[in-house]
Backbone bond lengths (Angstrom), bond angles and torsions (degrees), N, CA, C in turn:
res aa  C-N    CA-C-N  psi(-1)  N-CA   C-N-CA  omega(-1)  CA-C   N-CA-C  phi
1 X - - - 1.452 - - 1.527 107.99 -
2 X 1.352 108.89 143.91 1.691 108.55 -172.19 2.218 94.33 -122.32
3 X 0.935 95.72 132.39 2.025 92.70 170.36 1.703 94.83 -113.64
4 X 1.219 103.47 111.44 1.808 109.51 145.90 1.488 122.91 -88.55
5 X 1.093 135.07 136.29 1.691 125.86 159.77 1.340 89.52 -68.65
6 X 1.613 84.90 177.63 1.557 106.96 169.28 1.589 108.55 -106.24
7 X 1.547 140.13 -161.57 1.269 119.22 -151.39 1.618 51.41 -149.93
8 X 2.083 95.89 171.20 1.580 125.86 172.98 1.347 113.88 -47.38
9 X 1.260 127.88 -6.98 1.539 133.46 171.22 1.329 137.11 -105.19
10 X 2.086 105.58 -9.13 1.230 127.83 176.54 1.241 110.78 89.55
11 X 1.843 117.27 2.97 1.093 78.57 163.82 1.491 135.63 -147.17
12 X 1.545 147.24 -169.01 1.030 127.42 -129.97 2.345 91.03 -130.19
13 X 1.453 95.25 170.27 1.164 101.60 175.08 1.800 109.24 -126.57
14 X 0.955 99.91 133.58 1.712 107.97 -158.61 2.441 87.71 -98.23
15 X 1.399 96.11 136.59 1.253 104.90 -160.17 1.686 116.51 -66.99
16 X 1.046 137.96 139.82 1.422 117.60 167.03 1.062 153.35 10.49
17 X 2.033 84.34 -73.96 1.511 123.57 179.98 1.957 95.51 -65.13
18 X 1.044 111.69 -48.49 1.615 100.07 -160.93 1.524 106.48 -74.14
19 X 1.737 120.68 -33.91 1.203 121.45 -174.43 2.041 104.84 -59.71
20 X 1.148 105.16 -31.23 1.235 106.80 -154.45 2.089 103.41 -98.55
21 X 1.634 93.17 -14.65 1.554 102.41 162.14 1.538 107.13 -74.32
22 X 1.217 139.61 -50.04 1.387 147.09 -161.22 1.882 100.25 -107.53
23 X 1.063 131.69 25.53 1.194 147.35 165.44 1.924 100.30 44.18
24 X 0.803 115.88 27.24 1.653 118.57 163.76 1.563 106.62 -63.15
25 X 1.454 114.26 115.99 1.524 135.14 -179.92 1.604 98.92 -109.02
26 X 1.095 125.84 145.68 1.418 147.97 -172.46 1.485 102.10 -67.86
27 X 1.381 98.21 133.47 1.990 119.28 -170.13 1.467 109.84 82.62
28 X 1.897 129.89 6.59 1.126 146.14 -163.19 1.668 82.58 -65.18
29 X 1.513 113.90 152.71 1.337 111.57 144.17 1.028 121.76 -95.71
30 X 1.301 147.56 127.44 1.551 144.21 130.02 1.459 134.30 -72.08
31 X 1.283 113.79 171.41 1.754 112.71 -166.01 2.020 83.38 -124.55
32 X 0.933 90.47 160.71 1.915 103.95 137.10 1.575 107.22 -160.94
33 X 1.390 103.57 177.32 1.325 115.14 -167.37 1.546 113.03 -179.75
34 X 1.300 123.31 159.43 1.586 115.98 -167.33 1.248 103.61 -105.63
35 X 1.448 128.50 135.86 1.533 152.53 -172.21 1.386 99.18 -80.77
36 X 1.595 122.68 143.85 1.391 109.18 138.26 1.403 153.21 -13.69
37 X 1.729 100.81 -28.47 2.049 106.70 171.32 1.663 99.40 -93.01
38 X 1.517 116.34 15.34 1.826 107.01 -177.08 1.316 102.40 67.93
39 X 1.152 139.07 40.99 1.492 135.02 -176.01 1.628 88.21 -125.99
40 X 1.839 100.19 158.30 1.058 114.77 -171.72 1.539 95.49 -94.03
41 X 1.169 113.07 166.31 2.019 135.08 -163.69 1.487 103.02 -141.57
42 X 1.097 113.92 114.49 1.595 119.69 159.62 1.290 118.08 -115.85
43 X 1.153 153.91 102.58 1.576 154.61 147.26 1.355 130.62 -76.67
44 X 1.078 114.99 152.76 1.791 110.97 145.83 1.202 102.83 -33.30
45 X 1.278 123.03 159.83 1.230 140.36 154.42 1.701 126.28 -78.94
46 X 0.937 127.39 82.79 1.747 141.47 -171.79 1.352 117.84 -89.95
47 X 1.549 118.95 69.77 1.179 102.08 -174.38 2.311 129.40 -66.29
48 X 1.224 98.50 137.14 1.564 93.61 -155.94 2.195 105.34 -67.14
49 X 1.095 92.39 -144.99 1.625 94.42 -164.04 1.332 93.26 -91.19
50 X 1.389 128.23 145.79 1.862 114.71 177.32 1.822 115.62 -84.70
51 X 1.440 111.00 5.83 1.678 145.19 161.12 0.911 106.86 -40.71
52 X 1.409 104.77 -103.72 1.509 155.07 -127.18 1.715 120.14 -141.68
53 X 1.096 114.47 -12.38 1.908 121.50 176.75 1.107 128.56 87.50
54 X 1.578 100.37 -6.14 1.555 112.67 -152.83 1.750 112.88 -79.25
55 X 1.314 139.10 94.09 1.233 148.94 160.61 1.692 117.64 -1.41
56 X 1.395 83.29 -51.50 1.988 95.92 -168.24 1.355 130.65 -89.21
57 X 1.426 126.49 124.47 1.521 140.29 -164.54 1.527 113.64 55.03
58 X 1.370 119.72 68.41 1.538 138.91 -154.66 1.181 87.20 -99.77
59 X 1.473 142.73 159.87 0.846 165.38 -124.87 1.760 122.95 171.67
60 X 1.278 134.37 107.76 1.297 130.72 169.51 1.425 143.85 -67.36
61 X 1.127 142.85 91.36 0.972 120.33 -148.26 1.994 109.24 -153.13
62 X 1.192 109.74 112.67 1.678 131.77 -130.85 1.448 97.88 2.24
63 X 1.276 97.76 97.60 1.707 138.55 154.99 1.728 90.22 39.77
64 X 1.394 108.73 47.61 1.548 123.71 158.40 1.631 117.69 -108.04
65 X 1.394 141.63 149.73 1.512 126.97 178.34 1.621 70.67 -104.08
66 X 1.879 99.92 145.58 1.300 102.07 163.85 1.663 97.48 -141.69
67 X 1.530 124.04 147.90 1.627 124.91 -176.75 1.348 98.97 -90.70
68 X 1.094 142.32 140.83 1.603 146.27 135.05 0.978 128.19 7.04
69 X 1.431 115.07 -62.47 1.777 118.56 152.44 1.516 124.58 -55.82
70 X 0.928 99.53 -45.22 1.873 94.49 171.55 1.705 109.94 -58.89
71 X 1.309 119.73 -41.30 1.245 128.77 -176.34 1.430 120.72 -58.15
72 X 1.476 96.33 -47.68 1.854 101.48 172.29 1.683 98.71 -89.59
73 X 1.257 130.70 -0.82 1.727 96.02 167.62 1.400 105.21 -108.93
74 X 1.205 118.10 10.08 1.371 119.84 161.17 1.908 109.07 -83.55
75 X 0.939 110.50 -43.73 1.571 125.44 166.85 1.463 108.69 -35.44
76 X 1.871 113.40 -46.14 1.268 114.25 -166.64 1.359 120.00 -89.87
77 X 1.621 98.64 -12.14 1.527 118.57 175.78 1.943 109.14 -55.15
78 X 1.374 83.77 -60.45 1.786 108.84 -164.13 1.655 87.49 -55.02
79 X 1.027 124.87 -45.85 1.696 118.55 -140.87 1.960 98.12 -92.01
């Protein structure tokens, strides 16, 4: 376990070791946010599908997040 304070601005510096365990490179964005147990959440930053919400196998596409599924039922739309 590592404890940082926070500084007169709130805020904190996340350690080496952890940036470089979870591959966070400098200018990275991250999110946090509070869970159901009231606990604090820090992540990567993942922006979701601009669809459907969905986090997983996102896709870019002119500076849109799009999921896989949205992609092929948009596919089925056109055709």
């Amino acid at each position: 376990m590592i404890v940082r304070k926070t500084d007169q601005l709130g805020r904190i510096v996340l350690p080496k070791s952890t940036r470089k365990h979870f591959n966070i490179d400098t200018g990275e964005s991250l999110e946090f946010f509070i869970d159901a147990n009231n606990q604090i959440v820090l992540r990567k930053y993942n922006p979701s599908c601009s669809f459907c919400d969905s986090y997983e196998d996102n896709l870019i596409f002119k500076n849109k997040n799009l999921c896989r599924t949205c992609v092929s039922e948009i596919k089925e739309i056109k055709s």
